[in-house]
N, C-alpha and C positions, 0 to 999 in steps of 0.2 A: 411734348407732354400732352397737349390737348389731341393727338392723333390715336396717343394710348387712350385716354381717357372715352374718346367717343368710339372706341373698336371694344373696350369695357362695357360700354352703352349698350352697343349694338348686339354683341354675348347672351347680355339680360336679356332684352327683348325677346332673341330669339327663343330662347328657353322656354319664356312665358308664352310664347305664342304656338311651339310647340305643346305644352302644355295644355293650353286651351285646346286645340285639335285633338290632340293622340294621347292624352294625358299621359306624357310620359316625363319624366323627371330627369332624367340620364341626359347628361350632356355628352354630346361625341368629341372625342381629343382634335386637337388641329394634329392634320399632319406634319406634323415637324423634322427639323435638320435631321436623320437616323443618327442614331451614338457610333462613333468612330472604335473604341474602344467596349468590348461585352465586358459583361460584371466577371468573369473567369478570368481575361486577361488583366482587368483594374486588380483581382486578385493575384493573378504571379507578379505584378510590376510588384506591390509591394511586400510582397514574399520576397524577392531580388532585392531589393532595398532595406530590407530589415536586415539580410545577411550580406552586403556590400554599399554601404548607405554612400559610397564617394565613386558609385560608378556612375558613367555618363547617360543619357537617355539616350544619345546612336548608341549606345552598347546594349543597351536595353531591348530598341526596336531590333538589332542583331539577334542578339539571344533569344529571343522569343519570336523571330520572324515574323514580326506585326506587318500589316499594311495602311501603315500610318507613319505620320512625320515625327520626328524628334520633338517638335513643338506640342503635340498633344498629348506628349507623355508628359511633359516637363507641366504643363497647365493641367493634366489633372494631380499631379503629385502637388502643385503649388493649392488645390482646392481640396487636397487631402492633410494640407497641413503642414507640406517639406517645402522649405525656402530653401 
C-alpha cells in the first residue's frame, strides 16, 4: 500500500514539475502490459457466446484462431459479466 501510495506521489510531482518548465499539462501513459485480446476479437468472443453461451473457451480460441490462452478468454468473459 505505501509503495502505491508514494509512486502516486511521485506522478504528481512529476506533472508539476513538468509544468513549471514546459507548461504542459498532458501526462504521458506508462507503458503498460499490451492487451492480449483487440476490441474486434472481445467482439466475436461475445457474438460466439451469445449464439452458443455452453461453449468452451479452447473452442473459442479454435474458432477464432486467437493467440492466446484459454485462460484470457475465460477472464475477460468473467469481467464482462459471464460466470
Amino acid at each position: 500500500m505505501v509503495g502505491r501510495y508514494n509512486k502516486r506521489i511521485d506522478n504528481v510531482w512529476r506533472i508539476i514539475n513538468t509544468y513549471r518548465t514546459r507548461h504542459i499539462t498532458t501526462h504521458k501513459g506508462d507503458s503498460g502490459r499490451p492487451e492480449t485480446l483487440t476490441i474486434s476479437d472481445k467482439g466475436k468472443i461475445l457474438e460466439i457466446i451469445r449464439k452458443k453461451p455452453y461453449i468452451t473457451c479452447s473452442r473459442i480460441v479454435d474458432i477464432l484462431e486467437l493467440d492466446c490462452s484459454s485462460e484470457a478468454i475465460r477472464t475477460f468473459l468473467h469481467n464482462s459479466g459471464y460466470y
